[in-house]
KESEVEX-999066 format. One record per atom (N, C-alpha, C): atom name; x, y negated, z; residue number from 1. Coordinates in nm, 2 decimals, always signed. Layout:
site/x/y/z/pos
CA/X/Y/Z/NUM
...
END
This chain:
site/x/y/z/pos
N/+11.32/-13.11/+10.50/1
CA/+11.31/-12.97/+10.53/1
C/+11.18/-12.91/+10.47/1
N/+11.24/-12.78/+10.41/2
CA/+11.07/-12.72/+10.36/2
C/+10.94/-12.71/+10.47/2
N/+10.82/-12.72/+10.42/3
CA/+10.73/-12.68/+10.50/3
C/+10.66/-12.52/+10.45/3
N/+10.71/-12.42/+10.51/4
CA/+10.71/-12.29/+10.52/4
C/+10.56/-12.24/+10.59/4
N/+10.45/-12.37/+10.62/5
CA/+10.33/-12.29/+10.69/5
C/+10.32/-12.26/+10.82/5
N/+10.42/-12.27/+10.87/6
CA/+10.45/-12.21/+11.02/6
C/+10.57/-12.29/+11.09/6
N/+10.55/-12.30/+11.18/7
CA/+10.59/-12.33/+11.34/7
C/+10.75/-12.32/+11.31/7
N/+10.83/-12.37/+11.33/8
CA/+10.99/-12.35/+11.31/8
C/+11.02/-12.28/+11.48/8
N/+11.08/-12.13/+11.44/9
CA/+11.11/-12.06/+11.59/9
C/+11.26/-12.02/+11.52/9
N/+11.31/-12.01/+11.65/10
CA/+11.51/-12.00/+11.71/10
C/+11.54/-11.87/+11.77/10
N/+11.59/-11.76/+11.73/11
CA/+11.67/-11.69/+11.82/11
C/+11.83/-11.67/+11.72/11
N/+11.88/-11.58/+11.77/12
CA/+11.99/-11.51/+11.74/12
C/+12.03/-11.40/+11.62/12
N/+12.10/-11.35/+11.63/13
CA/+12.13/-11.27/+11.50/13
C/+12.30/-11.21/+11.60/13
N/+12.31/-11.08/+11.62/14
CA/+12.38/-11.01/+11.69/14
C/+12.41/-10.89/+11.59/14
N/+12.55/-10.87/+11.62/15
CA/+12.64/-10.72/+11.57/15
C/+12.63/-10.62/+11.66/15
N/+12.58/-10.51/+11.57/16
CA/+12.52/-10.41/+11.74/16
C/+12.66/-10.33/+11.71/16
N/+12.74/-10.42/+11.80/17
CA/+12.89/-10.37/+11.81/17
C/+12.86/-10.24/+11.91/17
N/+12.96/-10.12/+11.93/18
CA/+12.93/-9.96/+11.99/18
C/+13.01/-9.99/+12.12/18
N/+13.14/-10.10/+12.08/19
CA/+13.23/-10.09/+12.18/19
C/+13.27/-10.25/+12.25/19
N/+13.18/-10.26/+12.36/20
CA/+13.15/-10.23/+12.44/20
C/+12.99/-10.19/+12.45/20
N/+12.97/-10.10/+12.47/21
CA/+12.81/-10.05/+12.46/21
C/+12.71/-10.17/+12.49/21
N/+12.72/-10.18/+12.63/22
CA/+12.59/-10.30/+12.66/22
C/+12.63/-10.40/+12.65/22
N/+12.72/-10.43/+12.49/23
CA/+12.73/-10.59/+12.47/23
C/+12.57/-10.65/+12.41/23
N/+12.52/-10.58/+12.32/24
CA/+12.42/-10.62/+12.27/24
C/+12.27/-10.66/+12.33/24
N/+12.27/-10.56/+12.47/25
CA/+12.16/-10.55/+12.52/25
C/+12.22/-10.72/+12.65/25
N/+12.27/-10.72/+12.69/26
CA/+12.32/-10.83/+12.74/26
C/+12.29/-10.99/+12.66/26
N/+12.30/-10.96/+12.56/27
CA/+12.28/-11.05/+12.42/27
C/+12.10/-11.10/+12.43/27
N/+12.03/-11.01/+12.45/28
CA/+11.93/-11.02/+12.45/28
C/+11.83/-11.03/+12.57/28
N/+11.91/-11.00/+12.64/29
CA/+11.83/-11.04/+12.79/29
C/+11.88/-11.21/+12.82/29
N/+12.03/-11.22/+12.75/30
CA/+12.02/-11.39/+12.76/30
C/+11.92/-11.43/+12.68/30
N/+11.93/-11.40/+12.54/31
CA/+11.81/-11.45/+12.49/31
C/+11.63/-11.45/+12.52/31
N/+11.60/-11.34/+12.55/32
CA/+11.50/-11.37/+12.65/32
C/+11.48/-11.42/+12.77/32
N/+11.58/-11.44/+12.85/33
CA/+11.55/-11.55/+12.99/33
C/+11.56/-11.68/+12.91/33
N/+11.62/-11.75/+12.79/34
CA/+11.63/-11.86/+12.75/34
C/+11.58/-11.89/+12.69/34
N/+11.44/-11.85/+12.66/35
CA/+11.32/-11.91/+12.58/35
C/+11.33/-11.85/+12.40/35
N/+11.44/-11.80/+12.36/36
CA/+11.49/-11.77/+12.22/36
C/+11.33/-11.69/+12.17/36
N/+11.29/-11.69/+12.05/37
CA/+11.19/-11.62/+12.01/37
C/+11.21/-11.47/+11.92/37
N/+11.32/-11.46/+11.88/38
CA/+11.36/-11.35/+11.80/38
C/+11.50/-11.33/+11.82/38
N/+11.57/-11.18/+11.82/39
CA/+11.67/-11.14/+11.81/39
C/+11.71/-11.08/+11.67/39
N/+11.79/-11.10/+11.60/40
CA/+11.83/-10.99/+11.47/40
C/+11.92/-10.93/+11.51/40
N/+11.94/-10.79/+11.47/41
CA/+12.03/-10.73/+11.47/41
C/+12.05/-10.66/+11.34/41
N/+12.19/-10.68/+11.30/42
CA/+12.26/-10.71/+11.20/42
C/+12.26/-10.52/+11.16/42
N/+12.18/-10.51/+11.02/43
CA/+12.22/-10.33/+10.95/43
C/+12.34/-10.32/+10.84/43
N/+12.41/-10.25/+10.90/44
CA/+12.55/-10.22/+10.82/44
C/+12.53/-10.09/+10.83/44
N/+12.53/-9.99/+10.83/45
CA/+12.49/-9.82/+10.89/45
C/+12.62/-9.77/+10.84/45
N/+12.69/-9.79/+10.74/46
CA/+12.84/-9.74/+10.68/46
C/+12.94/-9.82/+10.80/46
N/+12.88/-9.93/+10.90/47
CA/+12.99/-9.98/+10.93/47
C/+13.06/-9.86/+11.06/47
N/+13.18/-9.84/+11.10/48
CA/+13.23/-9.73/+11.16/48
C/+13.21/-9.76/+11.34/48
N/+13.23/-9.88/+11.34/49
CA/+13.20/-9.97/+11.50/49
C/+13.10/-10.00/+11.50/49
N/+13.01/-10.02/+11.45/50
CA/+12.80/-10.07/+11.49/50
C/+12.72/-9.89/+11.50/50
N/+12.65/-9.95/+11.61/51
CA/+12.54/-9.83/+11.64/51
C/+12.46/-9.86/+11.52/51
N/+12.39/-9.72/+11.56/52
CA/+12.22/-9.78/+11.48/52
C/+12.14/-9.88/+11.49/52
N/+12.10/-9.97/+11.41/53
CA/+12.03/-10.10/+11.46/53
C/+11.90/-10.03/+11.52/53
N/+11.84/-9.96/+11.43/54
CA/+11.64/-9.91/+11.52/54
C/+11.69/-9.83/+11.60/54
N/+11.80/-9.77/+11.60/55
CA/+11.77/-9.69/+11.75/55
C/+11.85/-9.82/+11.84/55
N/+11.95/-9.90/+11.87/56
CA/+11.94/-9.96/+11.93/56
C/+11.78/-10.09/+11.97/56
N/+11.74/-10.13/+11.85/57
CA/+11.65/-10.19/+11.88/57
C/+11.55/-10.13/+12.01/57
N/+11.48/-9.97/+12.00/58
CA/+11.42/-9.95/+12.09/58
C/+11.50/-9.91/+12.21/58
N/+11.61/-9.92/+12.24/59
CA/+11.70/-9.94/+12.38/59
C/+11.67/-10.07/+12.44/59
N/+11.63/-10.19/+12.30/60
CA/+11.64/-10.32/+12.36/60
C/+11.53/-10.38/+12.41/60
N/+11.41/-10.31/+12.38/61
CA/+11.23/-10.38/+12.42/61
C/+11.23/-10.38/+12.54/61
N/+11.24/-10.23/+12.62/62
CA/+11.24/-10.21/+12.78/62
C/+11.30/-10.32/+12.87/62
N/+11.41/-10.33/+12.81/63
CA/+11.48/-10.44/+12.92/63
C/+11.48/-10.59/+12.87/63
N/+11.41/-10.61/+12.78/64
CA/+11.31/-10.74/+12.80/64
C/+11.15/-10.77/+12.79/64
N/+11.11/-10.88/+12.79/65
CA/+10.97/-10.90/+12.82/65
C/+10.90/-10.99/+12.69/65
N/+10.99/-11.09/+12.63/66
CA/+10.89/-11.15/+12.54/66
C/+10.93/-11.18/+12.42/66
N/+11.11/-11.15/+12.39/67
CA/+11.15/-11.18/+12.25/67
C/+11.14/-11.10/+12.16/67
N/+11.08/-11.11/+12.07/68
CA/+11.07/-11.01/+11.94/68
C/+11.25/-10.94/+11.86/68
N/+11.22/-10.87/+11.84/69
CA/+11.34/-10.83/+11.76/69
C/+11.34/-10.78/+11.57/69
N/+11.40/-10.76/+11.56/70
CA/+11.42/-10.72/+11.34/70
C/+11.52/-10.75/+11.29/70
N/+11.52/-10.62/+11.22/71
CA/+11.64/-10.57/+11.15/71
C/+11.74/-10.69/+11.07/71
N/+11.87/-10.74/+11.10/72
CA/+11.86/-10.83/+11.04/72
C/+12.01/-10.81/+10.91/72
N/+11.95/-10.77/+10.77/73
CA/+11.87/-10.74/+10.74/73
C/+11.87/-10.58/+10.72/73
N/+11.77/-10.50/+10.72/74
CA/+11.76/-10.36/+10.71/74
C/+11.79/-10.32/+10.56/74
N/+11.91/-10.19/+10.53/75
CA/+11.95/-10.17/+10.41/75
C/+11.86/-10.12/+10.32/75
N/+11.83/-10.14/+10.21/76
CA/+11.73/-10.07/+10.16/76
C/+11.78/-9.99/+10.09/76
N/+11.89/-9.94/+10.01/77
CA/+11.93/-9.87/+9.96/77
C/+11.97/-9.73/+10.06/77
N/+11.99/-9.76/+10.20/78
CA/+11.97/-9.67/+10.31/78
C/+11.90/-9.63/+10.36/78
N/+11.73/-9.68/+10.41/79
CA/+11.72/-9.68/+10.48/79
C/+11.50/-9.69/+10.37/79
N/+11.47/-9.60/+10.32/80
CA/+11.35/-9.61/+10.25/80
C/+11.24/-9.67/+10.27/80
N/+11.14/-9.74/+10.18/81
CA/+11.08/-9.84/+10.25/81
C/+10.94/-9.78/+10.34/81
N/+10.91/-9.67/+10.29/82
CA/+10.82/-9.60/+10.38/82
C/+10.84/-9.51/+10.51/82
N/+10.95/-9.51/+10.51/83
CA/+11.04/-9.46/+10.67/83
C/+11.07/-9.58/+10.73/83
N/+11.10/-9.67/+10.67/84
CA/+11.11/-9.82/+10.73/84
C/+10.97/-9.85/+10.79/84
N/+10.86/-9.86/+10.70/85
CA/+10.76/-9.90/+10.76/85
C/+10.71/-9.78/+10.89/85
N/+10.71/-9.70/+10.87/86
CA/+10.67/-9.61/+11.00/86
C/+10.70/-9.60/+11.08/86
N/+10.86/-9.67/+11.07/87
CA/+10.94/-9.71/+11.24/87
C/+10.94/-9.82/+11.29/87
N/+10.89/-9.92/+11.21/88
CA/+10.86/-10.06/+11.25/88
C/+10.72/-10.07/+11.30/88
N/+10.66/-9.96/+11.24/89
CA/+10.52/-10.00/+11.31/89
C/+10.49/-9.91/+11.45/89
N/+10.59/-9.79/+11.46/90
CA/+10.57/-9.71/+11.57/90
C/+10.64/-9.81/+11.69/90
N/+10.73/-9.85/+11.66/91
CA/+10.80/-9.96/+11.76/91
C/+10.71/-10.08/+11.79/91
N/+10.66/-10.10/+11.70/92
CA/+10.52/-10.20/+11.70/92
C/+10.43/-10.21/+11.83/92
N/+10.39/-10.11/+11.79/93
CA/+10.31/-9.99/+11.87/93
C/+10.35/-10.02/+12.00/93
N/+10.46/-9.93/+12.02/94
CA/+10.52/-9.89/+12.16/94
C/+10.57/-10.04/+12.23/94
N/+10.63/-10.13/+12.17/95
CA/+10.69/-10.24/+12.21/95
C/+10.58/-10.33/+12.25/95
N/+10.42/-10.35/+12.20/96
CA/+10.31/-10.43/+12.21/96
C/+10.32/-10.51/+12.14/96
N/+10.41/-10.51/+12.01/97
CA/+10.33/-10.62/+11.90/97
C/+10.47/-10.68/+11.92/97
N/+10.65/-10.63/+11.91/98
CA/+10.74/-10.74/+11.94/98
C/+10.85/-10.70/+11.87/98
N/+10.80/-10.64/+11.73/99
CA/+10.89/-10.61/+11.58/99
C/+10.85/-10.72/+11.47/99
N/+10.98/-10.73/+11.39/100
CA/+10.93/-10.78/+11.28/100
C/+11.06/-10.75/+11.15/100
N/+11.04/-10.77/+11.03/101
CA/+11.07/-10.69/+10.95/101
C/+11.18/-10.77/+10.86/101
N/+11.33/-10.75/+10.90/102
CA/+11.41/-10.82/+10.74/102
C/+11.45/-10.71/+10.70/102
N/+11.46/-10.79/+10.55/103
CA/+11.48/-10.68/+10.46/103
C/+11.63/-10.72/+10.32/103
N/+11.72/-10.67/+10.31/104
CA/+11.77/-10.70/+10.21/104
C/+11.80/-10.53/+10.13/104
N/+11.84/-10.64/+9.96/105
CA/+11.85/-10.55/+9.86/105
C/+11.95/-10.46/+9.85/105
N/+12.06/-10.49/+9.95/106
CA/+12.18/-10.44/+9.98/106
C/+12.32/-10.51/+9.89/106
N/+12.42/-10.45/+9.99/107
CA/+12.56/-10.53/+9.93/107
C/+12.69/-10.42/+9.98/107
N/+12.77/-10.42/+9.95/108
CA/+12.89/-10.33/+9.96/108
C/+12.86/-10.20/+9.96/108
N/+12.86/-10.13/+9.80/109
CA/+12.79/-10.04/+9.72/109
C/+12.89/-9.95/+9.73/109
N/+13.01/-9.99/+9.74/110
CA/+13.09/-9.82/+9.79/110
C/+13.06/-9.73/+9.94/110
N/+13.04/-9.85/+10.01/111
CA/+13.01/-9.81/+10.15/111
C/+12.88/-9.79/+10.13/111
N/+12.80/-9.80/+10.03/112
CA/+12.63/-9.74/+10.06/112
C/+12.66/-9.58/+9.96/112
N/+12.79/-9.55/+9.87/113
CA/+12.75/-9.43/+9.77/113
C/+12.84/-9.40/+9.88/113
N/+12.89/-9.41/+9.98/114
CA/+13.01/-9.32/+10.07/114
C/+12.87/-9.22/+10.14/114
N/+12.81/-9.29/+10.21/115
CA/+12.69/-9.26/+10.25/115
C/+12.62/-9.18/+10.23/115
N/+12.59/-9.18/+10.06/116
CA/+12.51/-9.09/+9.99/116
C/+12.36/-9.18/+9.93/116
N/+12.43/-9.34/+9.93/117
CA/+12.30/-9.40/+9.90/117
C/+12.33/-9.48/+9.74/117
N/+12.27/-9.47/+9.71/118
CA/+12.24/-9.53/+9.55/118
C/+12.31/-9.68/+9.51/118
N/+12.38/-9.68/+9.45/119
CA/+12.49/-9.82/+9.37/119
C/+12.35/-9.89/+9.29/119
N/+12.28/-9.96/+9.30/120
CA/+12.19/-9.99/+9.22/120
C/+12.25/-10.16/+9.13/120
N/+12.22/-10.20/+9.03/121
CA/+12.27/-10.34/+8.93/121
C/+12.18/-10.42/+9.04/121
N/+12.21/-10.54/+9.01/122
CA/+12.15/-10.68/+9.03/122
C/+12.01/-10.63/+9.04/122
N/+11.98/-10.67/+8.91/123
CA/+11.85/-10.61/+8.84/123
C/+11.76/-10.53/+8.98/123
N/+11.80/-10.43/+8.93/124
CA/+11.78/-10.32/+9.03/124
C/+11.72/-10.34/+9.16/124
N/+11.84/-10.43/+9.19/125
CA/+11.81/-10.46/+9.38/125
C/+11.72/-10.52/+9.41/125
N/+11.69/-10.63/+9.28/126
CA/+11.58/-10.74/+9.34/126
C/+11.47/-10.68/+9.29/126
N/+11.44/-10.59/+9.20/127
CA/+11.33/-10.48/+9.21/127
C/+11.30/-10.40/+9.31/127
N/+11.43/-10.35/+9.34/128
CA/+11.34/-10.25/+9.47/128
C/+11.32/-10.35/+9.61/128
N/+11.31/-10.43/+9.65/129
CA/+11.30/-10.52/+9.71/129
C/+11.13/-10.54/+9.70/129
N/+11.13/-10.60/+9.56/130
CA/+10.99/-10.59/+9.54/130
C/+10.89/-10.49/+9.55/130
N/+10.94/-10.37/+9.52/131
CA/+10.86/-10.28/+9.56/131
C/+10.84/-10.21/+9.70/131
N/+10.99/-10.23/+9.73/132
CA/+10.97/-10.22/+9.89/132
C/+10.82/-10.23/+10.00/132
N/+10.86/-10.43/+9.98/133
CA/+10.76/-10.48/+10.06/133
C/+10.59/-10.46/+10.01/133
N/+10.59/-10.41/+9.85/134
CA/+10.45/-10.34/+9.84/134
C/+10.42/-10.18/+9.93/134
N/+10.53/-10.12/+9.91/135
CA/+10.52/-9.96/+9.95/135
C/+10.49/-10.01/+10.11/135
N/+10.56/-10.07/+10.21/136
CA/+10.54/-10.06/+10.33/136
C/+10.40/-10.19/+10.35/136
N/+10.37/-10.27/+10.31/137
CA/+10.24/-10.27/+10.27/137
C/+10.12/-10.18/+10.28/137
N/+10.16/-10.05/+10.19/138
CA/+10.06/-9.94/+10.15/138
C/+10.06/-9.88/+10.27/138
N/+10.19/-9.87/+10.36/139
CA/+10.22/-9.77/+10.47/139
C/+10.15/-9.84/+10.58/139
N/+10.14/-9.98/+10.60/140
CA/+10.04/-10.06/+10.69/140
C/+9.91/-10.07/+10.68/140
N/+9.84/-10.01/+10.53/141
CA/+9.73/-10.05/+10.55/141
C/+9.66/-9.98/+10.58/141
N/+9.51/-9.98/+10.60/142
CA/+9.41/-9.93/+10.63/142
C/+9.33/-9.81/+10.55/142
N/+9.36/-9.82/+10.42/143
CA/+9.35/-9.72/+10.36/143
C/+9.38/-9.59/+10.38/143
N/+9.31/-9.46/+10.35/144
CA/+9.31/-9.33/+10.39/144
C/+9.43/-9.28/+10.33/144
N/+9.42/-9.30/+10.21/145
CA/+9.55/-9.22/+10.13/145
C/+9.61/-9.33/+10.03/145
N/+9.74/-9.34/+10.02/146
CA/+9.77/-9.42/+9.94/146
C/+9.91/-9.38/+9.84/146
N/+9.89/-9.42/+9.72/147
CA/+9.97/-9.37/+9.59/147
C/+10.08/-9.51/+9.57/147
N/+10.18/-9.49/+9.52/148
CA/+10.26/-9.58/+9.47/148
C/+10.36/-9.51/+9.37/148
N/+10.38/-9.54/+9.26/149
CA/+10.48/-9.51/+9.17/149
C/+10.50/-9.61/+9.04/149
N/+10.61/-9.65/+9.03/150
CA/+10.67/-9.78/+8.99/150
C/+10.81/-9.70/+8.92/150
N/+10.93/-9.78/+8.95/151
CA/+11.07/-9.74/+8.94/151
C/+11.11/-9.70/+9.04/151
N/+11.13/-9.73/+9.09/152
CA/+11.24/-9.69/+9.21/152
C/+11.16/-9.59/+9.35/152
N/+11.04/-9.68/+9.40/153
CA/+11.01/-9.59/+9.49/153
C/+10.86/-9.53/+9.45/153
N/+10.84/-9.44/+9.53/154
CA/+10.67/-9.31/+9.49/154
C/+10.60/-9.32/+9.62/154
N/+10.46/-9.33/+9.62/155
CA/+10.40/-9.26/+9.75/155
C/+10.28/-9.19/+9.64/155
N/+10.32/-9.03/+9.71/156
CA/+10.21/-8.98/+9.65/156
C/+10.10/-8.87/+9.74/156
N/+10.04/-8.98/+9.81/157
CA/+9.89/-8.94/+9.85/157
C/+9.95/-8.90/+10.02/157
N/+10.02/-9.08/+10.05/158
CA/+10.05/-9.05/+10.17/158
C/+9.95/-9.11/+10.26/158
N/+9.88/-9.06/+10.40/159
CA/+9.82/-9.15/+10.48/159
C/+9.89/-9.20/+10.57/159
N/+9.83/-9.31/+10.55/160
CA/+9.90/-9.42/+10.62/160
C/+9.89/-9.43/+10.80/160
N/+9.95/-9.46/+10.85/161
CA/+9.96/-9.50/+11.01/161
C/+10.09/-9.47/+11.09/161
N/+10.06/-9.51/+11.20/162
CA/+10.04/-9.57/+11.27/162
C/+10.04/-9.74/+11.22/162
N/+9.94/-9.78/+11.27/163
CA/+9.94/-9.93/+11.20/163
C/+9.96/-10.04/+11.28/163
N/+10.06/-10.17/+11.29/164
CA/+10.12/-10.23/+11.34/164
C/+10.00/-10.32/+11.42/164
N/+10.04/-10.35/+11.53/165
CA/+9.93/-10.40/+11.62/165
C/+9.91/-10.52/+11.57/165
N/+9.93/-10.64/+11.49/166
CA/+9.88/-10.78/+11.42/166
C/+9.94/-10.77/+11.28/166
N/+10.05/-10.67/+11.23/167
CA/+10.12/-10.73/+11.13/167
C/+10.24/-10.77/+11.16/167
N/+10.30/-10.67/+11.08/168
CA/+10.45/-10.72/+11.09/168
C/+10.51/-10.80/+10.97/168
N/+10.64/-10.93/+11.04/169
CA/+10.64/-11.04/+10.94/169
C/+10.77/-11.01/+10.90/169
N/+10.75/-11.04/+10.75/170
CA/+10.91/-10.94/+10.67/170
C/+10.98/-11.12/+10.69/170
N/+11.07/-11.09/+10.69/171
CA/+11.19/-11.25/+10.58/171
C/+11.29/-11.14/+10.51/171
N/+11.29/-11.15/+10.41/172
CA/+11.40/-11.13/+10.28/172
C/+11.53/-11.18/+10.28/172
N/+11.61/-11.15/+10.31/173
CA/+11.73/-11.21/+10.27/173
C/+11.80/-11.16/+10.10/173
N/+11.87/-11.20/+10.05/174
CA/+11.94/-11.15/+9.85/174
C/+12.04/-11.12/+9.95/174
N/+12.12/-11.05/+9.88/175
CA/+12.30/-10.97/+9.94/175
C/+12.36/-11.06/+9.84/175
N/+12.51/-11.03/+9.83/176
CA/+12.57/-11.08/+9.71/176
C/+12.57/-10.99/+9.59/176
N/+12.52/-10.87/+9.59/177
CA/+12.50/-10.79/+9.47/177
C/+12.41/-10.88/+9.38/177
N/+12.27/-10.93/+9.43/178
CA/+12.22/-10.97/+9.37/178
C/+12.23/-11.09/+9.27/178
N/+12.35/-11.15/+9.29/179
CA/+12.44/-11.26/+9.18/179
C/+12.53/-11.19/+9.14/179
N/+12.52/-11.19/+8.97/180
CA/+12.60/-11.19/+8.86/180
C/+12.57/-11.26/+8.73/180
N/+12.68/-11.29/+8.67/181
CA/+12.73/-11.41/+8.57/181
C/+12.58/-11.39/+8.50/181
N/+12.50/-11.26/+8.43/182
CA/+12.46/-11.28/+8.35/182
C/+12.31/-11.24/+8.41/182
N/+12.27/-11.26/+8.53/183
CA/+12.13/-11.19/+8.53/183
C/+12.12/-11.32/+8.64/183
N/+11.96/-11.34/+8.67/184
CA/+11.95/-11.46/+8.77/184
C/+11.96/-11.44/+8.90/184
N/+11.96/-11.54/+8.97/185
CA/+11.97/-11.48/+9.16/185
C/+11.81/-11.55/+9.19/185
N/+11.71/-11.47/+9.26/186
CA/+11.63/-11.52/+9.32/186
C/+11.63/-11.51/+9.46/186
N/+11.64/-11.61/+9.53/187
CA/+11.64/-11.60/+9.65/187
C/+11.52/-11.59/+9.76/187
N/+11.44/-11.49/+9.73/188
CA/+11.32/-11.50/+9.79/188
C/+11.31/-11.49/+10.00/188
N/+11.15/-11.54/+9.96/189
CA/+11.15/-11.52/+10.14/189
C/+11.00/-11.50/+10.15/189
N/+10.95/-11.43/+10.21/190
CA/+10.84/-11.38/+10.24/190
C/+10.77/-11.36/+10.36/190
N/+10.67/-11.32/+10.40/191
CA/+10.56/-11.33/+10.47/191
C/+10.47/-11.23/+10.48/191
N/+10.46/-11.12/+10.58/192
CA/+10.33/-11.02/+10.57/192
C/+10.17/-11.08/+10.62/192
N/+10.20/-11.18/+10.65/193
CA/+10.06/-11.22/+10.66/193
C/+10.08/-11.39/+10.61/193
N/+10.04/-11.47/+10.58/194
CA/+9.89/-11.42/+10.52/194
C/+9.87/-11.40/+10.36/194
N/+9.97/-11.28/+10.32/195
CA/+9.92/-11.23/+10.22/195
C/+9.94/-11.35/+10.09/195
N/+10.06/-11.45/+10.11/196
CA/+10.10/-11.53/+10.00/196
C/+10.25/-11.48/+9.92/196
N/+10.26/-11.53/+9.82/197
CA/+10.41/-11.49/+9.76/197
C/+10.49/-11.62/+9.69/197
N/+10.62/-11.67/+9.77/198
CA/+10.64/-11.78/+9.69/198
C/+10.77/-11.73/+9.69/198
N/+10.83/-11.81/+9.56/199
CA/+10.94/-11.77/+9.53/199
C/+11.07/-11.89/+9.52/199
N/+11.14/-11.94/+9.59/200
CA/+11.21/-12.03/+9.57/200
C/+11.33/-12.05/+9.49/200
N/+11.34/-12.16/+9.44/201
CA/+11.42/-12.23/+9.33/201
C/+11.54/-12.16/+9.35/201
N/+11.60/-12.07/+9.23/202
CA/+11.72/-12.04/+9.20/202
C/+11.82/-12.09/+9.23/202
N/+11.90/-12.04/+9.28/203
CA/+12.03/-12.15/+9.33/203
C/+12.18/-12.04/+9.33/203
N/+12.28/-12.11/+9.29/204
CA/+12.42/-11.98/+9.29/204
C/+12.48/-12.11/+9.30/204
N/+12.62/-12.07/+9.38/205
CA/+12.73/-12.11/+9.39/205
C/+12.85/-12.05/+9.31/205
N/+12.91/-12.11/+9.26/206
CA/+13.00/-12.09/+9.16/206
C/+13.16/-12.10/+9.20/206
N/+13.25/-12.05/+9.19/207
CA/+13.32/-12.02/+9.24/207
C/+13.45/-12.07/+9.15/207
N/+13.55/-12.14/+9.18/208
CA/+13.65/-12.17/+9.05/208
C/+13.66/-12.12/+8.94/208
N/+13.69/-11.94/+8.94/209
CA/+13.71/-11.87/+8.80/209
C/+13.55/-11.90/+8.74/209
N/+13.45/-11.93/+8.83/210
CA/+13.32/-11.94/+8.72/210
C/+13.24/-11.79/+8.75/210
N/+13.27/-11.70/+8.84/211
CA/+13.21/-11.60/+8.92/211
C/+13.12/-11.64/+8.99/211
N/+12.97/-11.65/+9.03/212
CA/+12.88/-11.68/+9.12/212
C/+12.92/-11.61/+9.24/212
N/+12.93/-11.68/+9.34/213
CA/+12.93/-11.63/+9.48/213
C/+12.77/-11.63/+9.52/213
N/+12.77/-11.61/+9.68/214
CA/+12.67/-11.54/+9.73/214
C/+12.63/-11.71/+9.80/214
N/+12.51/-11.74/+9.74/215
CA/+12.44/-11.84/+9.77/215
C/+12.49/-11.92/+9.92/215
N/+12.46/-12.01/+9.93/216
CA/+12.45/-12.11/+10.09/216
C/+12.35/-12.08/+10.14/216
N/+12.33/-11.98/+10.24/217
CA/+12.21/-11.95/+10.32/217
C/+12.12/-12.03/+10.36/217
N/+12.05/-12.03/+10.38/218
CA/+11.89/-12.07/+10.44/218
C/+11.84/-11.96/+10.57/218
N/+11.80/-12.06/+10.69/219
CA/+11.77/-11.96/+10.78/219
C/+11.63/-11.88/+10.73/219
N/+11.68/-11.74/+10.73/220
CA/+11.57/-11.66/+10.69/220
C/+11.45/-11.62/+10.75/220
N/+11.47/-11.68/+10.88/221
CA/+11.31/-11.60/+10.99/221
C/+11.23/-11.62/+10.93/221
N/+11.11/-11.51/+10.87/222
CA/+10.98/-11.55/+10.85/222
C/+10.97/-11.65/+10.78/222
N/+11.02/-11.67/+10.66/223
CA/+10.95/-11.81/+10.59/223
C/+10.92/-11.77/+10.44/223
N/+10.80/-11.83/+10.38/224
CA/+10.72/-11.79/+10.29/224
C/+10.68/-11.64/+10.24/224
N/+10.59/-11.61/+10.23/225
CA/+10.51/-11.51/+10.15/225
C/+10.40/-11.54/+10.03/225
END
């Protein structure tokens, strides 16, 4: 098994299904009386039966005590990386330190342009990924004003705050957009503290016709930066 630097921690990963309402909050009060250390809840926002994951997330802090919760993973083609960071850290805030941050590059691109969100290439996705976790970065730090302009996203001469009470810890998950025949798949995993970046060995699964499918997962909590 890799050694990722840290402590191997277990919770769940839940569909913030609408119907029945308090299926999910039920989900997580088992999880917190049972020792579990994190809940994900799963971002689809095009899906027509899931609530909102952040606004359910802050429905879910109150009525527990010590499990952490994060987006699992939050769209980024929906959902911007500097609105991302200012709700993760306001929940931060409010919750006492019991958010943490997944992030993917997105997958099922009709249902993100139905939306009104951007069809982006392979390419693309694992770029704005990268830029992502710099922009909300900028939106966490300490710095009075902060600029960002690259490709995909801009901060121009935003101040930053509310600022997360320790640091909030991203894990990455790739979607399956991110594999195709002719561009590579990186399957990264990341870390907002302590400020490392590793990138793990390429891997695709191949599929009879010779189409790459969407990788054999790896649990994604929090591992490498």
């Amino acid at each position: 098994m890799a050694d990722y630097g840290r402590e191997l921690e277990f919770g769940a990963s839940v569909a913030p299904l609408a119907d029945p309402p308090d299926f999910v909050s039920q989900v997580a009060v088992a999880a917190d009386r049972s020792g579990l250390a994190l809940v994900g809840i799963q971002d689809h926002p095009y899906q027509r039966r899931f609530l909102d994951t952040w606004t359910l997330i802050s429905t879910l802090v109150p009525v527990t005590e010590r499990v952490r919760f994060f987006p699992d993973v939050a769209s980024l083609p929906l959902r911007p990386p500097a609105m991302l960071a200012k709700a993760a850290a306001s929940l931060d805030v409010l919750s006492g330190g019991r958010v943490e941050m997944g992030l993917g590059a997105g997958a099922f691109w009709e249902a993100i342009e139905a939306m009104g969100g951007p069809r982006r290439s392979p390419g693309e996705a694992v770029r704005s990924v990268e830029e992502a976790i710099k922009v909300m970065r900028l939106v966490w730090s300490e710095q009075r004003v902060v600029r960002f302009d690259v490709e995909i996203y801009t901060l121009k001469g935003l101040k930053p705050g509310p600022h997360p009470i320790e640091g909030v810890e991203f894990a990455v998950e790739p979607q399956r957009a991110l594999v195709a025949p002719h561009e590579p798949h990186y399957p990264y995993r990341l870390l907002h503290r302590p400020h490392r970046f590793a990138e793990a060995p390429p891997r695709a699964v191949h599929s009879g016709d010779g189409v790459p499918e969407r990788p054999r997962a790896e649990p994604h909590l929090h591992t490498a930066t």
